[in-house]
C-alpha positions as CSV (number, residue, x, y, z in Angstrom):
1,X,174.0,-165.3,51.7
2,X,173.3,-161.7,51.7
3,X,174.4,-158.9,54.5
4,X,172.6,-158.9,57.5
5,X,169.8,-155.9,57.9
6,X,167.2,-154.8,60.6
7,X,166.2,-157.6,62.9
8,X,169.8,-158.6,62.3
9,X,168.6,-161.5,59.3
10,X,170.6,-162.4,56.4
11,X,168.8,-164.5,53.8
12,X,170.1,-167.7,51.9
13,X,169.2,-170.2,49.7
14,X,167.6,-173.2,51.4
15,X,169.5,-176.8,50.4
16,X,168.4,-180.3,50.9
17,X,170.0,-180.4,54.3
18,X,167.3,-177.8,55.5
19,X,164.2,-179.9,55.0
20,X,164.1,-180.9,58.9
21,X,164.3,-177.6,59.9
22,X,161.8,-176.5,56.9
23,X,159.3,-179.3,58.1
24,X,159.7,-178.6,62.4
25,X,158.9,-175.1,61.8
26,X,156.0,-174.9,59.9
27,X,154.7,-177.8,62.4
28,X,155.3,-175.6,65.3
29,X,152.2,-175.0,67.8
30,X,149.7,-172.0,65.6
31,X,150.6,-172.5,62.1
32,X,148.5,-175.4,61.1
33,X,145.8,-172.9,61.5
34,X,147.2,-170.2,59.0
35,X,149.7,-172.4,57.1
36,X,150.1,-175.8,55.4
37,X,152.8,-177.9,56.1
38,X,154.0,-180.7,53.7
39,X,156.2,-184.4,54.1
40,X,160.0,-184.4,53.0
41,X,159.0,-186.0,49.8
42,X,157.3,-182.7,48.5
43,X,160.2,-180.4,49.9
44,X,162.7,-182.0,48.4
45,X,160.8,-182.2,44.8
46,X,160.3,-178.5,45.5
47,X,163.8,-177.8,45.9
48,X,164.6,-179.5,42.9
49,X,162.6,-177.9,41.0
50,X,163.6,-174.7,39.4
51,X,160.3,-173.0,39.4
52,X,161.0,-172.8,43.4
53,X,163.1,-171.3,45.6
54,X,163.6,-172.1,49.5
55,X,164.8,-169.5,51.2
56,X,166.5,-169.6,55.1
57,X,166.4,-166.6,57.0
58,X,169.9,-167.1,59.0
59,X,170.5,-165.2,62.4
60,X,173.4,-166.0,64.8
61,X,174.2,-168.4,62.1
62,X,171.3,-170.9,62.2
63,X,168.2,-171.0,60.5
64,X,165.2,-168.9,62.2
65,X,163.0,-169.0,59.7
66,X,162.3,-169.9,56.1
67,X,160.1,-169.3,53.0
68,X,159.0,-171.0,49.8
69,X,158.5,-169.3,46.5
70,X,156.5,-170.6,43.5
71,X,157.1,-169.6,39.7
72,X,160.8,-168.1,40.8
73,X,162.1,-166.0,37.4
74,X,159.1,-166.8,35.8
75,X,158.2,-165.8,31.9
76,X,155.1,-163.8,33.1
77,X,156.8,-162.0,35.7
78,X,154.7,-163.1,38.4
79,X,155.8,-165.0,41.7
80,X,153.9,-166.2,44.7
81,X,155.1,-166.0,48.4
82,X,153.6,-169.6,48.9
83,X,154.8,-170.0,52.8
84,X,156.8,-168.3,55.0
85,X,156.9,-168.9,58.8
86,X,159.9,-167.9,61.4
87,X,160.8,-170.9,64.2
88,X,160.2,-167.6,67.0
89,X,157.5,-165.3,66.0
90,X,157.3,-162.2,67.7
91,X,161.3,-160.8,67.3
92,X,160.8,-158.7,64.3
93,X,162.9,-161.1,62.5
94,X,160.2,-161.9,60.5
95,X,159.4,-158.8,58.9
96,X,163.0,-157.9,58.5
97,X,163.1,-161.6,56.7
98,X,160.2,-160.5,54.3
99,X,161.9,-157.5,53.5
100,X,165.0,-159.1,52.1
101,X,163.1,-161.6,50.2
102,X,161.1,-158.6,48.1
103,X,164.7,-157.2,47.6
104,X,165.8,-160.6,46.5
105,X,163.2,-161.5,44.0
106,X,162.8,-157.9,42.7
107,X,166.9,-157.5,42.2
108,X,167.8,-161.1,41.2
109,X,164.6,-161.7,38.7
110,X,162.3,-160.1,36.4
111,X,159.5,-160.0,38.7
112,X,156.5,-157.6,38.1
113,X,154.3,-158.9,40.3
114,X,155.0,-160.5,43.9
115,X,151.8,-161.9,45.8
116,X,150.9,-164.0,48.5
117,X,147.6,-165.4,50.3
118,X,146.6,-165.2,54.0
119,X,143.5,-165.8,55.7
120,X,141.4,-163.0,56.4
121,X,141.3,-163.0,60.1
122,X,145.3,-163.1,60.6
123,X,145.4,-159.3,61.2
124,X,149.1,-159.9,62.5
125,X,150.5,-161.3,58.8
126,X,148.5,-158.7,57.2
127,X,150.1,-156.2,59.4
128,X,153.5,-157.3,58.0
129,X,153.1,-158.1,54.7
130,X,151.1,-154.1,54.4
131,X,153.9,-152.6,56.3
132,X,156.6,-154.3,53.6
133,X,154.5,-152.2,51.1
134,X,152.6,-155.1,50.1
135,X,148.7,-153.9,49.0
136,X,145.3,-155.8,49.9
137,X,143.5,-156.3,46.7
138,X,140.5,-158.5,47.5
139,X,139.0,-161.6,49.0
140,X,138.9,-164.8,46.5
141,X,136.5,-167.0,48.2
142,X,136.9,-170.8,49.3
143,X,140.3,-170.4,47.7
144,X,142.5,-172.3,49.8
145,X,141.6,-176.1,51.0
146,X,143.1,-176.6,54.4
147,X,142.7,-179.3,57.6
148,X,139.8,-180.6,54.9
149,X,138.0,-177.5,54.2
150,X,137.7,-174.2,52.0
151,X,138.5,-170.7,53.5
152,X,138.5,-167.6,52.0
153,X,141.8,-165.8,51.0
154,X,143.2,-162.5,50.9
155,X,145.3,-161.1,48.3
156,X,148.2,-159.0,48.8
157,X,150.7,-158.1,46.3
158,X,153.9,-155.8,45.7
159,X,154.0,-154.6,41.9
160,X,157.9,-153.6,40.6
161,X,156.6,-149.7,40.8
162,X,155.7,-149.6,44.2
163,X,158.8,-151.6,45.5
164,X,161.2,-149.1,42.9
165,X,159.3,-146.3,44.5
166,X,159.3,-146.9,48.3
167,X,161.7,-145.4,51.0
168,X,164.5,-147.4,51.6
169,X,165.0,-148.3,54.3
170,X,161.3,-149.6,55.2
């Protein structure tokens, strides 16, 4: 576990113990319109599987939010913010959650490149992800299949650079 900063947040890695809590929150009312949710069975291969990483953001000591990377450490230096969701949105814990997750996978790997994928319309993630120095690059279209259809998705990433280069603290 790391130190707590702004929104009073400290960030830690996400065990098998922590699927529940993975699987209530990204079921909560709202996010099966912006996120996908999947069954223990997939969490827990997820968590074995080294090309992941499950993170818990931890605040009064109990989880309050969590997020999945793919391609953790990976050869090409790229890594995707696959799904991140907090249990009470609205607190700022959220963004101070993100925050410490760009300063996790750009101190503790060899990442280049850190992305992620929202729909267009969720001016409220775009908001955060933007203000944690994360840059819009485009639209790729019918790119994610969700509640059985396509929808168009918008790119944001965070190159090494830009993170090296920003204020601290954000």
């Amino acid at each position: 576990m790391t130190a707590a900063g702004a929104g009073g947040v400290t960030i830690a890695r996400a065990t098998q113990a922590d699927v529940p809590f993975i699987m209530a929150t990204e079921r909560l009312p709202g996010y099966a319109a912006v996120i996908a949710s999947s069954d223990a069975s997939v969490h827990r291969a997820r968590l074995a599987n080294p090309r992941a990483a499950h993170f818990l953001a931890i605040a009064d000591n109990r989880p309050v939010g969590f997020a999945i990377l793919r391609d953790w450490n990976s050869a090409d230096g790229i890594t995707l913010l696959m799904r991140i969701a907090m249990a009470a949105p609205g607190r700022g814990q959220g963004t101070a959650f993100l925050l410490a997750l760009i300063d996790k996978v750009f101190t503790e790997t060899a990442c280049h490149r850190f992305w992620v994928g929202q729909f267009p319309d969720n001016a409220r993630a775009r908001h955060v992800y933007e203000k944690a120095g994360f840059v819009a690059e485009g639209i790729a279209r019918g790119n994610v299949f969700l509640n059985g259809g396509h929808h168009d998705e918008l790119i944001l990433a965070i190159l090494r650079p830009e993170w090296a280069a920003r204020p601290t603290p954000l």
